[in-house]
MIKOLRO-597895 format. One record per atom (N, C-alpha, C, CB): z, y negated, x negated; residue in one letter. Coordinates in steps of 0.1 Angstrom, whole numbers, plus 2048, in hexadecimal, padded with zeros to 3 digits. Glycine has a CB too. Example, Ala and Ser with C-alpha at 12.3 -4.5 7.8 and 13.67 -1.06 7.14 Angstrom:
2
84E83977CA84E82D785A84E82177CA85A82D78FA847816780S84780B777S84F80077FS839806773S
END
This chain:
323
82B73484AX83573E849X843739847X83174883DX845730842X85672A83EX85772184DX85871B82AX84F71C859X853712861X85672186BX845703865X84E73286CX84F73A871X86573D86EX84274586DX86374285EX86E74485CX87D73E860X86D743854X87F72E861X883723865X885729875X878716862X87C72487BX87C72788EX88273688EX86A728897X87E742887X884752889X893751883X87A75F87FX898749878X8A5746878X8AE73F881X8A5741871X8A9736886X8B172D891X8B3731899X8AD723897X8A47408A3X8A87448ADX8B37518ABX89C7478B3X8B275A8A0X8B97618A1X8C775B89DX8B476B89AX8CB752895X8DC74D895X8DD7468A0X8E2744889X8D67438AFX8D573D8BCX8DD74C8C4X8C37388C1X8D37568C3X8D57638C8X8E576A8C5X8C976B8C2X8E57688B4X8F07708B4X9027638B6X8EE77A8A4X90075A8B5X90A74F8BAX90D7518CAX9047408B7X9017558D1X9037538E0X9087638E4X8F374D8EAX90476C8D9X90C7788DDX91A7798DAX9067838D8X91C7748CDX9317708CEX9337678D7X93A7698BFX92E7598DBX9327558E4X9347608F0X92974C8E6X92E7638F5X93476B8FDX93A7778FFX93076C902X93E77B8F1X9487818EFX95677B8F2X9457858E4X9547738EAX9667688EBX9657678F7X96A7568E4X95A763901X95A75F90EX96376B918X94A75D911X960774915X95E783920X96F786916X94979491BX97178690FX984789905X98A77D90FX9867838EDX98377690BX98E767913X98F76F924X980751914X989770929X987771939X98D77D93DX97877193FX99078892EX999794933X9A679492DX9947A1930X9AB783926X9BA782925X9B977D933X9C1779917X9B577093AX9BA769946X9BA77A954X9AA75894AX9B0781950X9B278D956X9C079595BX9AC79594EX9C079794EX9CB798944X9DE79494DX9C5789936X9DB78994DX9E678394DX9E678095DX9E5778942X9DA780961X9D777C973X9E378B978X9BE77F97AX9DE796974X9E67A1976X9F37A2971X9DF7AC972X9F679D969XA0679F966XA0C79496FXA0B79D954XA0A78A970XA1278397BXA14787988XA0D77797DXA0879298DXA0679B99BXA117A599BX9F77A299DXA147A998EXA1B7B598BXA277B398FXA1A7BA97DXA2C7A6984XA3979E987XA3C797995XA3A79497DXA3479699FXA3978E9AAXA3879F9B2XA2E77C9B1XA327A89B0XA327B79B7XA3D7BD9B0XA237C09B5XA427B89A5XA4E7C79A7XA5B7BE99AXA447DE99DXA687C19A5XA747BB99AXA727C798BXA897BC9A3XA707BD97FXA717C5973XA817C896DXA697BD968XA8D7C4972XA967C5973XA9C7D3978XA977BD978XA967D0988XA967DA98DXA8F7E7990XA987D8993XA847EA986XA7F7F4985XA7B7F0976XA767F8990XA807F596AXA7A7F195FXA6F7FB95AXA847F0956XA76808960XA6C80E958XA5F810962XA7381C951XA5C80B96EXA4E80B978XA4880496EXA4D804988XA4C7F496FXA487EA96DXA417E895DXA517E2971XA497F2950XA467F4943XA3B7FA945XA507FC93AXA3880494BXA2A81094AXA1F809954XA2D824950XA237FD95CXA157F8961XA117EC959XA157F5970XA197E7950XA187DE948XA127E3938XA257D7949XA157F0939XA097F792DX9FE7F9931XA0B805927XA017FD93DX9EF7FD946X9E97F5942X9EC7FB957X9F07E894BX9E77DA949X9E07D7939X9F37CC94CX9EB7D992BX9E57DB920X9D87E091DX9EC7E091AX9DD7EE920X9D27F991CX9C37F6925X9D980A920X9C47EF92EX9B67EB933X9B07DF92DX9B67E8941X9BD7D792BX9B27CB922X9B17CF918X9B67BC921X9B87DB90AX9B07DC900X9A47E4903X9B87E28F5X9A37ED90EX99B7F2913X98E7E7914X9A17F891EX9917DE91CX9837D591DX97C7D190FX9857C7925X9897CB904X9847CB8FAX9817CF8F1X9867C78F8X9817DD8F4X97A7E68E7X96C7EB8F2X9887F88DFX96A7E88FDX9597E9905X9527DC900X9597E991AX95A7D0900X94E7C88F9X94A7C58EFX94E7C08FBX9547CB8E5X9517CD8D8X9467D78D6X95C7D18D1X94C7E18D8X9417EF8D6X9307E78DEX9498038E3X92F7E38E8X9287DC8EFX9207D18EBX92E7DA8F6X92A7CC8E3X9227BC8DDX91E7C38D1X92C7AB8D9X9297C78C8X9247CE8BCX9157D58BEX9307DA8BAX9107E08C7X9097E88C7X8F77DA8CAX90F7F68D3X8FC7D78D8X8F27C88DAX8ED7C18CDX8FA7BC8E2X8F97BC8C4X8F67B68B6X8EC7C28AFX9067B28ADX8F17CD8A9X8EB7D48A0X8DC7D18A9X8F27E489DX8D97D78B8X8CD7D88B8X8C27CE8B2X8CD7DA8C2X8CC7C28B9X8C47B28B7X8C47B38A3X8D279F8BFX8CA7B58A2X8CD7B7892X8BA7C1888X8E07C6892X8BF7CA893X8B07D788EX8A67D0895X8B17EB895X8A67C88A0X8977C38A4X8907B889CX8977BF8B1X89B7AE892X8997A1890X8917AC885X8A579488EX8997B187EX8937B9872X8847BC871X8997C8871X8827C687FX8757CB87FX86C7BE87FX8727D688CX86D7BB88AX8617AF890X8627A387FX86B7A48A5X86D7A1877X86979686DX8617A5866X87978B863X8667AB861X85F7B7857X84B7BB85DX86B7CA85BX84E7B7869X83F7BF86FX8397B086BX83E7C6886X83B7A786EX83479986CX83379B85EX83D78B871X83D79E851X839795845X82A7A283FX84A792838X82E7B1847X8237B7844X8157BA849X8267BE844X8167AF858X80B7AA85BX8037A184FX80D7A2867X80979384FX80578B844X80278E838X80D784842X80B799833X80679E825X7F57A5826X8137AB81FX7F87AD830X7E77B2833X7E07AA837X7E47BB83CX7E179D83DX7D8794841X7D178E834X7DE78A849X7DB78E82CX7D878881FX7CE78E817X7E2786818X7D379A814X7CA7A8811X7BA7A9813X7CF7B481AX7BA7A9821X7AF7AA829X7A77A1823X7B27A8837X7AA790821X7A678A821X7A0785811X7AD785829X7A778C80BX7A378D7FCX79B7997FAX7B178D7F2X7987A2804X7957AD803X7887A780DX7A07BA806X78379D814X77779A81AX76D790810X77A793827X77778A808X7727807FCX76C7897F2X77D7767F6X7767947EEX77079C7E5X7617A47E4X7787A47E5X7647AE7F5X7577B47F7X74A7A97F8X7597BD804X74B79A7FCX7447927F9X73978D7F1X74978E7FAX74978E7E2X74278F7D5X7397987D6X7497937CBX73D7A57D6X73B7B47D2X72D7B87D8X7477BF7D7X7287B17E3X71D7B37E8X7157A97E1X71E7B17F5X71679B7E2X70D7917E0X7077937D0X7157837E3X70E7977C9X70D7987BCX7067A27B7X7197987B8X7077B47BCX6FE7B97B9X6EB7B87C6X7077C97B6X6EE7B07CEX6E37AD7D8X6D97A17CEX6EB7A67EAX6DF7947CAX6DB78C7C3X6D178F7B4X6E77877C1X6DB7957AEX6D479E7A1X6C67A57A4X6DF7AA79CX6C97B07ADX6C27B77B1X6B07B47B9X6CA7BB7B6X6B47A57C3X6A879B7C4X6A27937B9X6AB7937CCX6AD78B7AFX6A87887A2X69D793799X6B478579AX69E79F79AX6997A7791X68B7A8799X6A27B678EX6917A97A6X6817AD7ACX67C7A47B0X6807B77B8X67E7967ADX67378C7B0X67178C7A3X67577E7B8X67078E795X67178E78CX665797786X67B79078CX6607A378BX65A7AE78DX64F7A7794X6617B9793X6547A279FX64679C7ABX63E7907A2X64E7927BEX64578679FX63C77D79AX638777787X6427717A3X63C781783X639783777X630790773X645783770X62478F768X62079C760X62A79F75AX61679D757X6307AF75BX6357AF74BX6357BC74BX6467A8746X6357C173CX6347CE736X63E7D673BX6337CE727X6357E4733X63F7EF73BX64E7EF73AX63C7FD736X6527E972FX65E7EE727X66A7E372FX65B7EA713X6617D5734X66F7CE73BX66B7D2749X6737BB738X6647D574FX6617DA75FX66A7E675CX64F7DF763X66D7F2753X6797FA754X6877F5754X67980374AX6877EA750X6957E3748X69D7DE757X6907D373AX68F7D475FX6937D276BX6967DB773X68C7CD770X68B7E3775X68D7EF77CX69E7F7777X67E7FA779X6A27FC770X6B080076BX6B87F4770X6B180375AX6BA7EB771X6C07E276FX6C67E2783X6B67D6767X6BC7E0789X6BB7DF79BX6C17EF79BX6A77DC7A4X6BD7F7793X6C180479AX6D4805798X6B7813792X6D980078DX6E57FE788X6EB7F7791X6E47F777BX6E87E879AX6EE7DF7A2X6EF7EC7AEX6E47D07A4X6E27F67B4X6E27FA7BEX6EF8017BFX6D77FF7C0X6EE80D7AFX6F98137AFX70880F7AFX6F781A7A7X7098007B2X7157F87B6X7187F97C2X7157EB7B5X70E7F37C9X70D7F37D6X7148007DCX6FE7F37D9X70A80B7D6X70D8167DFX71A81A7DBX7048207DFX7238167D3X72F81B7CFX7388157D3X73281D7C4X7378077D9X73B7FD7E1X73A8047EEX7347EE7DFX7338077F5X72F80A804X738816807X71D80E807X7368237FAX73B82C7FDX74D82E801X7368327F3X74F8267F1X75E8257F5X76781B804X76381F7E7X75C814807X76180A818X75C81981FX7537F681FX75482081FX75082882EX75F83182AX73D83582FX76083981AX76984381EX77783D821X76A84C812X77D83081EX78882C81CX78C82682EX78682180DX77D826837X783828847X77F83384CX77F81F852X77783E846X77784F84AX785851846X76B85B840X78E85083FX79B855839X7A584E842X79C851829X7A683E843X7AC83784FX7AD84185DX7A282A851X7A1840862X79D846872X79E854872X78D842878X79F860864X7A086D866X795874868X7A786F86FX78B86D863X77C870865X77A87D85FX77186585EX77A876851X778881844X77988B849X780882838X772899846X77C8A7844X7778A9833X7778B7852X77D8AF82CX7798B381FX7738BA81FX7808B7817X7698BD814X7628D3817X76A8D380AX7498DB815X7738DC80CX7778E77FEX76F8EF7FCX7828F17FDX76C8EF7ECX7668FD7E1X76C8F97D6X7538FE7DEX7669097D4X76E9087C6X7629007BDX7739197BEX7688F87AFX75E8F37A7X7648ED79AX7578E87AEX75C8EE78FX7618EB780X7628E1780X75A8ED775X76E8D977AX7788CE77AX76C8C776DX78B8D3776X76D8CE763X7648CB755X7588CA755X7668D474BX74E8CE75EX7408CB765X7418C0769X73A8D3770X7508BE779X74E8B077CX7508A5776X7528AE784X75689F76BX75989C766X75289575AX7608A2768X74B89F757X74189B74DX73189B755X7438A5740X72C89D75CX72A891766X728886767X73088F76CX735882768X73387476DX73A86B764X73887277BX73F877754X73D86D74AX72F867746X74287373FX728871745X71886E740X70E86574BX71087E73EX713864757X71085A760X71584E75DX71485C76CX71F84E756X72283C753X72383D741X73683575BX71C84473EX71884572AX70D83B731X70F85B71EX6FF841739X6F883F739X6F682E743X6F384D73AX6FE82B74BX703820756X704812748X716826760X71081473EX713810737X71181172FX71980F738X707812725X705815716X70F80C708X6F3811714X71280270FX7197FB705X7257FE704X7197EE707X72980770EX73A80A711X73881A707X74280C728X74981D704X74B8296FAX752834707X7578246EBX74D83B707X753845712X75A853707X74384B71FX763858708X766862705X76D86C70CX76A8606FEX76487C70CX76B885712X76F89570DX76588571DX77989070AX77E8A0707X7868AE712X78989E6FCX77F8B8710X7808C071EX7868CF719X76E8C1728X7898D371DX78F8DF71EX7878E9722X79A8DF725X78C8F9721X785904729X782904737X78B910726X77990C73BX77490374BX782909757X75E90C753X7838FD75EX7908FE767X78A8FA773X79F8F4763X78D90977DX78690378BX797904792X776910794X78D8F9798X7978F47A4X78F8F37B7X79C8E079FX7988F17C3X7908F37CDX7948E57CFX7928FE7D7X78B8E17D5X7868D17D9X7788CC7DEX7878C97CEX77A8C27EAX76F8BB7E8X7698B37DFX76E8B67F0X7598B67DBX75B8B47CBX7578A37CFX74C8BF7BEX75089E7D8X74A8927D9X7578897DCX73E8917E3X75F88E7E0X76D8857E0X7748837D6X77788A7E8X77588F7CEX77988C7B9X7718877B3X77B8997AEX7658857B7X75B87D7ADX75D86F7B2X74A8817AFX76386C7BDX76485D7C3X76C85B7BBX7698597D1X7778647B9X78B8637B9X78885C7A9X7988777BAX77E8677A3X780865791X77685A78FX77C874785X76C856795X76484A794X76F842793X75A84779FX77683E7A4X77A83079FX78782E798X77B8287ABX788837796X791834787X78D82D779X794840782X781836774X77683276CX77482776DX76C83876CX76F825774X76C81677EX77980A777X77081B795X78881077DX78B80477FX790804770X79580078DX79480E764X79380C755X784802752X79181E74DX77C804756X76D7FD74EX76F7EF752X75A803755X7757EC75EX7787DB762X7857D275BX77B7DA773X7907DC75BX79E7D8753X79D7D9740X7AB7E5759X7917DB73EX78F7DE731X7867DA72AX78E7EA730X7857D471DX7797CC712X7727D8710X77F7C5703X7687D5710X7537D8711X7577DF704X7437C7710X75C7DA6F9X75E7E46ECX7677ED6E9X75F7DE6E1X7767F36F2X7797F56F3X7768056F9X77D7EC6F3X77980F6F4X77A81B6F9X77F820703X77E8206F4X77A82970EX78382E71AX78183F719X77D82672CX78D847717X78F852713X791859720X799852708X785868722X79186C72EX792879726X78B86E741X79D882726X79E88F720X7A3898733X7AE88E710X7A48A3730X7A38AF736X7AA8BC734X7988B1734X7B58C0738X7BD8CA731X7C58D273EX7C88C4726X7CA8DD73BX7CE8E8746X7E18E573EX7C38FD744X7E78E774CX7F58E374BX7FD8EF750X7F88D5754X7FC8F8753X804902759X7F9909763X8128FB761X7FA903772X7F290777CX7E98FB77CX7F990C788X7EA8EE773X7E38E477CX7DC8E176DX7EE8D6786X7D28D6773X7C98D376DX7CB8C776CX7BF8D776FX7CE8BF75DX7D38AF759X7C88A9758X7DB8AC74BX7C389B760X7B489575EX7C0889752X7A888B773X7BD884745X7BC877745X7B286E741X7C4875741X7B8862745X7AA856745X7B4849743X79F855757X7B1845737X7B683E72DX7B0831726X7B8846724X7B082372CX7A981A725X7B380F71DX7A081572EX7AE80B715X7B580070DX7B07F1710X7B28046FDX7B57EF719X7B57E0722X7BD7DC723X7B07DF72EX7C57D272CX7CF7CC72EX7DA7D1734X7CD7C3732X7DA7E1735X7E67E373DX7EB7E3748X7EB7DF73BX7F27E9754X7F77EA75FX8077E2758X7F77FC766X8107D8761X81C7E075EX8207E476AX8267D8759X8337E2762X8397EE76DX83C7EA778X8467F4768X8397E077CX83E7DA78DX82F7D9797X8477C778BX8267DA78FX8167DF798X8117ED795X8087D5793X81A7F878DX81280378AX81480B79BX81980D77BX81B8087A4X81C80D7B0X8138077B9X82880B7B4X8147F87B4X80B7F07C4X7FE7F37BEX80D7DA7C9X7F57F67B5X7E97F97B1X7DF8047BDX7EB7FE7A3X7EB8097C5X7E38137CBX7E78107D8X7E68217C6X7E78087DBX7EC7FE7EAX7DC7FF7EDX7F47E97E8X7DA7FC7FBX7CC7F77FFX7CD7ED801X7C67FC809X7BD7E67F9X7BC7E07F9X7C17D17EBX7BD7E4802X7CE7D77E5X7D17D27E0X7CF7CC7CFX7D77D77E6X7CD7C37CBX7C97BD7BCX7D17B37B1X7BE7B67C0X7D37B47A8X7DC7A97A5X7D179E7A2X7E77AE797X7DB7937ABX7D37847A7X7CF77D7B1X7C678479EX7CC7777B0X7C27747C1X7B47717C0X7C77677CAX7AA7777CFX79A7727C9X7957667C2X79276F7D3X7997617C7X7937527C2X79774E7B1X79B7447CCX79F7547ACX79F75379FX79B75F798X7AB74F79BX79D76C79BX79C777798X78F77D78DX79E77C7A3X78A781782X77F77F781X77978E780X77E776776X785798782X77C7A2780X7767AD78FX7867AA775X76D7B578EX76A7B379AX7747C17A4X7587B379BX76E7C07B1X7747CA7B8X77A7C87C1X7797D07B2X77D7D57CEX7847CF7D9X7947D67E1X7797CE7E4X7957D87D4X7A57E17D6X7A67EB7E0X7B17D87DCX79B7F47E1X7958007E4X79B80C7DAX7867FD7E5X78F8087CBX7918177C6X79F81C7C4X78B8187B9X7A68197BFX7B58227BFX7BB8247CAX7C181D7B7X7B881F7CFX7C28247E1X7B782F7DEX7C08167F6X7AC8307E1X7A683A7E5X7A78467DDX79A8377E7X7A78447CCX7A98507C7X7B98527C8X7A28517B9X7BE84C7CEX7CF84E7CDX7CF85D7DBX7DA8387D3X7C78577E4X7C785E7F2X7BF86A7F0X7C08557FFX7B686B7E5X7A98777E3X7B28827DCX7998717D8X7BD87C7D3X7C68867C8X7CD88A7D0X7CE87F7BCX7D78827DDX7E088A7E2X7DF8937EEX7E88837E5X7D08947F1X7CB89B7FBX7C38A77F6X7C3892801X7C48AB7E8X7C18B37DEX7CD8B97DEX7BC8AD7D2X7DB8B47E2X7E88B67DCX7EC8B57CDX7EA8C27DFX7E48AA7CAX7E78A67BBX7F189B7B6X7DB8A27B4X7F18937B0X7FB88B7A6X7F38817A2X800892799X7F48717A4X7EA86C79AX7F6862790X7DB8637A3X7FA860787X806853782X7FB84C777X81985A777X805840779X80283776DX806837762X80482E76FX803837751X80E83874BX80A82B743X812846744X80F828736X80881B72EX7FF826720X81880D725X7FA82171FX7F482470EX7F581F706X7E882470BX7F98216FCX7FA81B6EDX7EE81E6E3X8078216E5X7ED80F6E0X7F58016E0X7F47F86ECX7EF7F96D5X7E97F86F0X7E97F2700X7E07FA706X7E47E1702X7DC7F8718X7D57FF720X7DE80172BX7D080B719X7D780F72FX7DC81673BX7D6822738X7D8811749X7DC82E742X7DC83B740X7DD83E750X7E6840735X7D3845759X7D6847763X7D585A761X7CD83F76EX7E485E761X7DF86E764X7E2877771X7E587575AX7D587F773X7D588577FX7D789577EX7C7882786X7E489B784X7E18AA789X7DF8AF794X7E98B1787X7D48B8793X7CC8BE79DX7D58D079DX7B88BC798X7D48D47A3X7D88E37A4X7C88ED7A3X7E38E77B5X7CB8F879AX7C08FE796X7C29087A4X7BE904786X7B090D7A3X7B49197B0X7B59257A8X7A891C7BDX
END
């Protein structure tokens, strides 16, 4: 990228040097112009003897050569800006290629992980089952255990299918109406029961319907959940509360982990995007879920921000509009 930068510098101060060059070039060639005609003027007419002919064809002669040089100005001027707006785009389109190349590519290492890891587990358990007796109680333990990895999987798969249904314009939503406080608690008690070691807390309000596709808010508020349970210590509490705001309905979801700050609480919902890079990175995931619930809230016509929590954490809150 810096040997690209280097060569895209040289050529463009090549480009714009050879366009004043020939600016001075084309000024120079309409003083000798210039002056080619005033000597024609003076051997065509005594200035003596006709002063005042010879004064008003000698403003002529002026007024054409400022004339030329206010066409190649406006001219070079306008040429420059373009060259000016093209160097722009084409370096801008390149560094946002690269940035997504990069993306992509931390985003192929990731899903990598994200596969191999609940696929691995999941054969460990079940060769585990195959070539051992064992009682009922760890044949469930396994069994829960493969079904836990699966339900990775499939939350991994779902969010890649919807996140190029949503790309390509696939999706259509089904609207209905449906209780915000049903869904919600839900899919608290899906990850009470996912996680037993984690503290889940939900406090909910009187029932608030809203119209929405509901399997697209259950993605939206999953991976949220989701990405609090990975940014956050195993003993540590993750709070979502539930409250009516005017016409809308406030989701928050609040964990005490390390915090967003303020110069990534925007890029968090980039696609694709993660702080850190794979290869060091330890927590898992593939910079999917918040783009996606970022895209599921505003296609609801909702709100989603970041705020901090005290003493530390994050706080992601969402308004939905009631129907």
């Amino acid at each position: 990228m810096r040997f690209f930068n280097i060569i895209y510098l040289i050529l463009l101060a090549y480009i714009i040097a050879a366009l004043v060059f020939w600016g001075l070039s084309l000024n120079k060639q309409s003083k000798i112009i210039y002056e080619q005609q005033l000597l024609h003027l003076r051997s065509m007419t005594d200035s003596s003897a006709h002063p005042v002919y010879f004064d008003a064809e000698k403003r002529e002669l002026e007024k054409n050569r400022e004339r030329r040089l206010s066409q190649y100005i406006g001219e070079g001027g306008t040429f420059m800006l373009v060259i000016l707006i093209g160097a722009a785009v084409v370096y801008s389109s390149v560094l946002r290629s690269n940035h997504l190349s990069r993306q992509q590519n931390n985003f192929m290492l990731a899903v990598t992980h994200e596969l191999k890891s609940p696929i691995a587990a999941i054969k460990l358990n079940l060769q585990t089952l195959q070539r051992h007796h064992l009682d009922e109680e760890k044949k469930g333990l396994l069994t829960e255990r493969c079904i836990k990895e699966a339900n990775r999987l499939n939350d991994l798969c779902s969010n890649m299918l919807l996140a190029s249904q949503m790309e390509g314009r696939q999706y259509k939503p089904i609207r209905e109406t449906l209780d915000i406080n049903a869904l919600i608690g839900s899919i608290i008690k899906e990850y009470t029961s996912r996680y037993p070691q984690r503290s889940f807390s939900f406090n909910k309000t009187s029932e608030l319907k809203l119209l929405g596709d509901t399997l697209m808010l259950q993605m939206a508020f999953t991976n949220i959940i989701e990405n609090a349970i990975k940014y956050s210590p195993a003993e540590k509490p993750i709070t979502v509360s539930l409250k009516k705001k005017g016409n809308n309905a406030i989701l928050q979801i609040a964990d005490e982990g390390i915090g967003i700050s303020d110069s990534e609480k925007q890029k968090i919902f980039r696609k694709f995007y993660r702080i850190g890079n794979e290869n060091t990175r330890k927590t898992k995931g593939t910079g999917l879920g918040l783009y996606l619930a970022q895209k599921i809230i505003h296609q609801h016509d909702g709100k989603i921000v970041v705020r901090e929590n005290q003493p530390n954490g994050a706080v992601f809150e969402i308004s939905l509009p009631l129907s």
